[in-house]
N, C-alpha and C positions, 0 to 999 in steps of 0.2 A: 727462707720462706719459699723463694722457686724449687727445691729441691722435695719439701713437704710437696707443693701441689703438683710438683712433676711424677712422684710417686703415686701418688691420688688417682692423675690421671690417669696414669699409666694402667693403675686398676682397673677402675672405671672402662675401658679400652679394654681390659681383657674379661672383663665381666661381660660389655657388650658382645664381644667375639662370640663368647661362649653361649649368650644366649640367640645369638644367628646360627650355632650349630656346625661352623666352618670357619677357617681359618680367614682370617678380615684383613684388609690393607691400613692403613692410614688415612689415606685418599678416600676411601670407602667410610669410614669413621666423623672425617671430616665432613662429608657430603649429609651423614646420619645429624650430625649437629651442626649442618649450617653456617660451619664457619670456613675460612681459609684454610687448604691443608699448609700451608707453609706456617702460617700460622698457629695451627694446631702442633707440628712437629716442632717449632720453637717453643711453645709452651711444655710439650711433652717431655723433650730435653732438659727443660730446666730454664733455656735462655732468659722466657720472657714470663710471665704473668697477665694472663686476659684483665682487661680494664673495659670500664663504660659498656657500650652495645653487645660488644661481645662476651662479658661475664652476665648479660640479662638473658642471652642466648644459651648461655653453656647450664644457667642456672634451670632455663627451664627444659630442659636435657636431661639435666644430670642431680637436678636436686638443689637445694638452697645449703646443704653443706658445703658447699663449694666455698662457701663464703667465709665459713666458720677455717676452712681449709688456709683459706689466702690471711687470713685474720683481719679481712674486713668488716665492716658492717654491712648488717644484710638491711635490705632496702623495707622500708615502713612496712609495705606490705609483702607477703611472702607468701603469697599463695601465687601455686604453679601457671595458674591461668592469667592471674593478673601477669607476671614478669613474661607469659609470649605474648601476649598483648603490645605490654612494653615494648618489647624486642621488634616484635613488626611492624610496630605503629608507621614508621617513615617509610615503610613501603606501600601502604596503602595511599589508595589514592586519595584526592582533598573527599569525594564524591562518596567512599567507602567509609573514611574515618565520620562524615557526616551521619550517614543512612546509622554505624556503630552509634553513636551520640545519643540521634534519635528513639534508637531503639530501647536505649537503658534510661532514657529519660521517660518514657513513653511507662517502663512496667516501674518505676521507682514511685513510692505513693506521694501524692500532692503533699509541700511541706505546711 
């Protein structure tokens, strides 16, 4: 299974390269999605396979195939906006995820 998605990525990585138009780092790639480059380079090798926050991240980066890749399940909803949502939500602050809440309660029609 790590070998499928370490190939994937490894794509994906040169697909990105190629659409920056110059030759990319790792470091730089990682920085592009957000996650650990050490991290990212474990996975890319093969080591490891992203789990939890970081496959919500990578997913909405790089696509919900990702999932289909790892041969997990892909999460109830799979729209790209909802899963950085996800991904961010613990960085926002209590004050942010509020004013968020309000917002979408505010245009949702009275039930």
């Amino acid at each position: 299974m790590s070998s499928k998605f370490s190939e994937w990525l490894n794509e994906r990585f040169l697909e990105w390269e190629q659409q920056q138009g110059k030759r990319q780092t790792v470091s730089a790639f990682a920085r592009y999605l957000d996650v650990p480059q050490s991290s990212l380079s474990s996975w890319m090798a093969g080591a490891y396979v992203p789990s939890g926050e970081n496959l919500l991240v990578l997913a909405s980066k790089l696509g919900t195939e990702i999932y289909d890749t790892l041969g997990v399940l892909r999460p109830p909803i799979a729209d790209p906006d909802i899963i950085y949502i996800a991904s961010v939500w613990k960085e926002l602050s209590e004050n942010d995820r509020s004013e968020l809440l309000a917002t979408i309660k505010r245009k949702l029609p009275s039930s």
